[in-house]
ZAMARGU-4260 file (C-alpha; in steps of 0.2 Angstrom, whole numbers, plus 5000, padded with zeros to 4 digits):
<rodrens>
0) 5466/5626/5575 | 5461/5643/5567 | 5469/5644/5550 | 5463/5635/5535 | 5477/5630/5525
5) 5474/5633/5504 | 5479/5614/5503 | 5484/5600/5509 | 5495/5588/5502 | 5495/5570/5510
10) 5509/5558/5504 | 5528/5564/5500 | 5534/5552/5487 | 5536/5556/5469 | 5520/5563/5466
15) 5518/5572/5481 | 5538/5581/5479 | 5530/5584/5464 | 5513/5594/5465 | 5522/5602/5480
20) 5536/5610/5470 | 5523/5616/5458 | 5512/5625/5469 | 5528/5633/5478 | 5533/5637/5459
25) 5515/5645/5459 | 5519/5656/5476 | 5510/5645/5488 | 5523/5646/5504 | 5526/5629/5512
30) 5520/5629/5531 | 5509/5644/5527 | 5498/5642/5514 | 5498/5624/5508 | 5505/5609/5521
35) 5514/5592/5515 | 5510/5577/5528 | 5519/5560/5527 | 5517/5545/5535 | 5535/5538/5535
40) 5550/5542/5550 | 5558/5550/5535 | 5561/5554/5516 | 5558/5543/5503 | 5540/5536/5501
45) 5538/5521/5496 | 5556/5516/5489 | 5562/5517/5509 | 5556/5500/5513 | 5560/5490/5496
50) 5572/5476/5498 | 5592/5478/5497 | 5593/5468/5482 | 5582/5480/5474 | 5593/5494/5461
55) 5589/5506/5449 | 5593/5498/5434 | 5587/5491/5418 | 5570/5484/5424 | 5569/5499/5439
60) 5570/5516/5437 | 5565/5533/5443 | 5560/5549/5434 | 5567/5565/5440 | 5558/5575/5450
65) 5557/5594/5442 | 5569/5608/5447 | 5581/5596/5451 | 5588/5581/5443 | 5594/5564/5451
70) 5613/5563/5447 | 5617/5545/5438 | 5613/5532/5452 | 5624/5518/5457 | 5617/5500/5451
75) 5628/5493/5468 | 5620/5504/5478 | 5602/5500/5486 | 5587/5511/5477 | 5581/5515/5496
80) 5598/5522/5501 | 5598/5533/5485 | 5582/5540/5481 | 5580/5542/5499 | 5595/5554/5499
85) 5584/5562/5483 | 5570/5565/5490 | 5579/5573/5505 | 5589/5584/5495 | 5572/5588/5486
90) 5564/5593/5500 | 5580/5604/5508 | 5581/5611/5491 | 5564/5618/5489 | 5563/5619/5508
95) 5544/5610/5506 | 5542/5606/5526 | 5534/5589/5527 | 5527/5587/5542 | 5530/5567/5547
100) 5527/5555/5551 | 5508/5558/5551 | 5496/5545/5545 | 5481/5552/5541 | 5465/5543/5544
105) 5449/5554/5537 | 5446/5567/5527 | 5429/5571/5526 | 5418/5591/5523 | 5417/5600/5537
110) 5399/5605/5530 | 5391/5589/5521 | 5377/5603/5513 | 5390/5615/5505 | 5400/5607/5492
115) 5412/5621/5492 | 5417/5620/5512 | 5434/5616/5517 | 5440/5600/5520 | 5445/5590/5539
120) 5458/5580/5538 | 5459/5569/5553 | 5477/5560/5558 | 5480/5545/5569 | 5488/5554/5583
125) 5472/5566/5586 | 5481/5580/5577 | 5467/5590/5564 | 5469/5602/5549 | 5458/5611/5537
130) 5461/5613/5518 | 5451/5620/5504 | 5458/5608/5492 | 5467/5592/5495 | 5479/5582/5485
135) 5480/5564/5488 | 5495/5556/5484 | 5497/5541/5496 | 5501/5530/5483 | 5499/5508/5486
140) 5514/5502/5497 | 5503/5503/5511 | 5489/5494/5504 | 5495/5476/5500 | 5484/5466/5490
145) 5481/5446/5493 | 5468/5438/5486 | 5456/5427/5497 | 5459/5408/5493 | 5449/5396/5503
150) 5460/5388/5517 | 5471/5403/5516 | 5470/5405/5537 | 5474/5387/5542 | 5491/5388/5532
155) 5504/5381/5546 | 5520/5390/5533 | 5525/5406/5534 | 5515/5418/5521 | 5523/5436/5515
160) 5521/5451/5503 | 5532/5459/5493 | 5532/5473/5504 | 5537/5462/5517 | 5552/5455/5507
165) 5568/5458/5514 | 5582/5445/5508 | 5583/5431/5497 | 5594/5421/5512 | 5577/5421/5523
170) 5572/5406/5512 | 5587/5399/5510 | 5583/5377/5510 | 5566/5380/5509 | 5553/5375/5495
175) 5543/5395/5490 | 5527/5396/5480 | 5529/5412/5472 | 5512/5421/5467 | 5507/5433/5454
180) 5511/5438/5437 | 5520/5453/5437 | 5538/5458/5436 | 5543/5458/5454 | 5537/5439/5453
185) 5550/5435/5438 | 5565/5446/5448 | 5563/5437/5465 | 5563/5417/5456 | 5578/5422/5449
190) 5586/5428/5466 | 5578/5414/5474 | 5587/5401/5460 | 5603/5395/5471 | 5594/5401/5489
195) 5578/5391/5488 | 5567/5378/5477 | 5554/5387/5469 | 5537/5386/5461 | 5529/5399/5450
200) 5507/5400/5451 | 5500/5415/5440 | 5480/5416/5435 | 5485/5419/5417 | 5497/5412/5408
205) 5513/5424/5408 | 5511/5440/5398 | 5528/5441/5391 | 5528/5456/5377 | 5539/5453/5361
210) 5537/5478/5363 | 5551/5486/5365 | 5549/5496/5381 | 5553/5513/5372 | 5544/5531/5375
215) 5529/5525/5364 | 5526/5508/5374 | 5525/5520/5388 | 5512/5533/5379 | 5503/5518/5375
220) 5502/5510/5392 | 5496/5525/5400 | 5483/5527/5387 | 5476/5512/5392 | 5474/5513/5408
225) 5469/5530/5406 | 5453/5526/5395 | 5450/5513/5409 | 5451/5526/5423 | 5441/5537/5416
230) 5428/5530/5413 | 5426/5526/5430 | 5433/5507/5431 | 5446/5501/5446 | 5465/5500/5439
235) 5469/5483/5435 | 5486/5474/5440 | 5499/5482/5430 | 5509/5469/5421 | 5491/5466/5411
240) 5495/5482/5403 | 5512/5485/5403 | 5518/5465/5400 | 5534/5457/5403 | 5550/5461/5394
245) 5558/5447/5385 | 5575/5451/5394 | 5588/5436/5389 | 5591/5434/5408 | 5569/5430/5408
250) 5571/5420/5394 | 5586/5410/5400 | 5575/5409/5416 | 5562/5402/5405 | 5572/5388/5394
255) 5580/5382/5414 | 5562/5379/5418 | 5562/5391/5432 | 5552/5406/5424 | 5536/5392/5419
260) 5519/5397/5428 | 5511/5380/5431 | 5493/5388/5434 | 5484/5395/5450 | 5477/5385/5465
265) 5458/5384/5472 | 5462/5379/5489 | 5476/5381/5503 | 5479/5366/5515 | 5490/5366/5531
270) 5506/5359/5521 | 5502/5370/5504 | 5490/5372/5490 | 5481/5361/5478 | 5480/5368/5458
275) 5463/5369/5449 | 5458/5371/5432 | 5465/5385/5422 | 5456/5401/5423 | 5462/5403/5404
280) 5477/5399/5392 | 5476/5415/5385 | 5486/5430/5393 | 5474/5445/5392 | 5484/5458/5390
285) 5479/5476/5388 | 5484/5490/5377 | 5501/5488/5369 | 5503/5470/5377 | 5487/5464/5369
290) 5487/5449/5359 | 5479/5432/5355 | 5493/5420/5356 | 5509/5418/5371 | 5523/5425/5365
295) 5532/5413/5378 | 5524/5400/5375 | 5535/5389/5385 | 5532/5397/5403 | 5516/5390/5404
300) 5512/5371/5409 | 5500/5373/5423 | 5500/5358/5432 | 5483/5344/5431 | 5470/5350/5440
305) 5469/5342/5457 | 5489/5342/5461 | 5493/5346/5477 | 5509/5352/5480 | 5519/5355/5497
310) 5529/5373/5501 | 5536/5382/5516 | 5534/5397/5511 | 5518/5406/5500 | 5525/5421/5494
315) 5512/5431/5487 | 5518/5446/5474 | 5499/5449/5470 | 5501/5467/5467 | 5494/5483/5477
320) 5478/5495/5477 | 5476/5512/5479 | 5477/5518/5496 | 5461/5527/5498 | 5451/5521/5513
325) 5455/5538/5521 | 5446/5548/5508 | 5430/5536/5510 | 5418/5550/5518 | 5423/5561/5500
330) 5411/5547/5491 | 5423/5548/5476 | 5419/5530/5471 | 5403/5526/5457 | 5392/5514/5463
335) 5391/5504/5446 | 5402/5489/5444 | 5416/5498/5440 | 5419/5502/5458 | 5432/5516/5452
340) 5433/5534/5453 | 5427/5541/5436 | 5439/5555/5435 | 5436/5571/5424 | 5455/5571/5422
345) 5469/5562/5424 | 5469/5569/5443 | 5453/5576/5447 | 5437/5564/5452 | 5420/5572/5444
350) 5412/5568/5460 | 5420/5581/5471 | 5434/5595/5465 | 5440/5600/5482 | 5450/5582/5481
355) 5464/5580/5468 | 5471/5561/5465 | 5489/5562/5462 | 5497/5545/5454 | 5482/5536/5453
360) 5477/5525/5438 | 5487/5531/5421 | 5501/5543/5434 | 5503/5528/5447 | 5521/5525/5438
365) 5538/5534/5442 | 5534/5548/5425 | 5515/5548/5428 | 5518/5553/5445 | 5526/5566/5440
370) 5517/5574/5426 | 5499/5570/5438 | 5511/5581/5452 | 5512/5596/5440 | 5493/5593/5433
375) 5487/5593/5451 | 5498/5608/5456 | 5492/5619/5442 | 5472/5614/5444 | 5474/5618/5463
380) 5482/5636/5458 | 5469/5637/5446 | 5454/5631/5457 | 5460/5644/5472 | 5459/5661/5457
385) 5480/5663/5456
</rodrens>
């Protein structure tokens, strides 16, 4: 290897598209000065491997990526099929050169003593590159998150993610415990109604929001978890901030019994779970869905403490974290009780400039990523003298 490239940019979905584009609008030649790596077969990021069922729609969406806008999607057609032919056009259009798939392991200074040396960014395959700045936008798909309950290795059922998921007819006959609070929990009971018997367990009772999702829920969300992130705490699961919309299909859902959260269990047996107490019976929501009574009073009735109930399936929709474990040698993260990255702005970590996090904390959404793509494109620019 004997260039150092001005950056590197590791992760090619919306916020990677995006801080790419700006440093090519900035006259930063794709291939020459600054790299794209991705570690998918192909366009896409992250919306390549979500379920057929999945559509861009009224609880879905995408924002457009800039200099080129996302004609009107197709609500029949699969969100994986279209916005991977977005992000392929995107990337043709602006003739960005991703280099895939590459799944990059490290990235550490190649001189621990000059915190102004370039950076090593180490792949799987053996293959190395150097960049004075590097912008992380690896996103969370490829970091699933499933919390440790005891008994949780001697379950003789099938246990999945929702970044396994795949179709609704998998389960068809079969009893599914569906786990986790968010809206990808409340979309798969419903499309599991005729195909499967299903149970819902959350920690917290549901945080349905009487807010309209408008442009100032979204400012206000971001806000939060902004104030959050910068001060150096981990992002919390996203439904605590953003709530659940009281869509008439959720609340018909709710009034059938089928959107009802009957608590969280303590243990996992070989044949299913047993429920414990309550952890609250308040919701704790965050920013704009904060408050101190259920709006949905209804979808919760955990079940008595020491129930045991029998599934086939555990079907855990318990969220995802930031895909970082590559960036560990950078020693972004505090060592308070945070465990965060206290960032100086919405993209750059105070511990160490040559790394720029794009879509993490208040960008990790479809418009964040975007905006936190520009943001990062424009401090690289500026941090390289152009």
């Amino acid at each position: 290897m004997s260039s150092i490239y001005d950056a590197i940019i590791i992760g090619a979905g919306q916020a990677g598209l995006a801080a790419a584009h700006e440093l090519a609008r900035r006259n930063l030649k794709p291939g020459i000065n600054f790299l794209v790596l991705d570690s998918n077969k192909g366009p896409g990021g992250a919306w390549r491997h979500r379920w057929d069922s999945l559509t861009l729609g009224k609880a879905h969406g995408i924002a457009d990526l800039p200099g080129l806008a996302m004609t009107c999607p197709d609500p029949a057609i699969p969100a994986s099929k279209l916005v991977t032919e977005y992000y392929n056009s995107y990337e043709q259009e602006f003739d960005l050169q991703v280099v895939r798939p590459v799944q990059v392991t490290k990235v550490s200074p190649t001189d621990d003593t000059d915190p102004t040396s370039p950076l090593k960014i180490e792949a799987k395959d053996g293959h190395e590159w150097q960049a004075r700045f590097v912008l992380n936008a690896t996103g969370t798909w490829t970091n699933p998150y499933v919390p440790y309950i005891h008994g949780i290795d001697k379950f003789q059922g099938k246990q999945l993610h929702t970044a396994g998921y795949h179709k609704a007819e998998d389960f068809s006959g079969q009893k599914v415990l569906v786990v986790g609070g968010g809206l990808s929990a409340v979309q798969f009971l419903l499309e599991l109604e005729r195909i499967a018997d299903t149970v819902w367990a959350t920690r917290r009772p549901p945080n349905f929001t009487s807010r309209e999702f408008d442009a100032g829920w979204g400012l206000a969300v971001e806000k939060a978890v902004r104030e959050r992130t910068y001060s150096g705490k981990a992002p919390v699961s996203v439904v605590r901030t953003t709530g659940i919309p009281q869509l008439p299909d959720y609340l018909a859902g709710v009034e059938r019994g089928l959107i009802v959260s009957h608590g969280m269990f303590d243990e996992i047996t070989p044949t299913g779970v047993v429920f414990g107490e309550p952890h609250t019976h308040i919701s704790q929501g965050l920013g704009p869905s904060a408050g101190s009574t259920l709006a949905v009073p209804q979808s919760w009735d955990p079940y008595p403490a020491g129930t045991e109930v029998d599934v086939d399936v555990i079907f855990w929709n318990t969220g995802f974290r930031a895909a970082l474990r590559h960036l560990a040698p950078m020693k972004l993260r505090g060592t308070g009780s945070g465990r965060g990255i206290e960032l100086s702005d919405e993209v750059s970590p105070t511990a160490d400039r040559r790394v720029l996090l794009v879509g993490y904390g208040s960008t990790a959404s479809t418009i964040g990523a975007t905006r936190a793509g520009r943001i990062a494109g424009k401090a690289t620019a500026e941090r390289l003298g152009l």
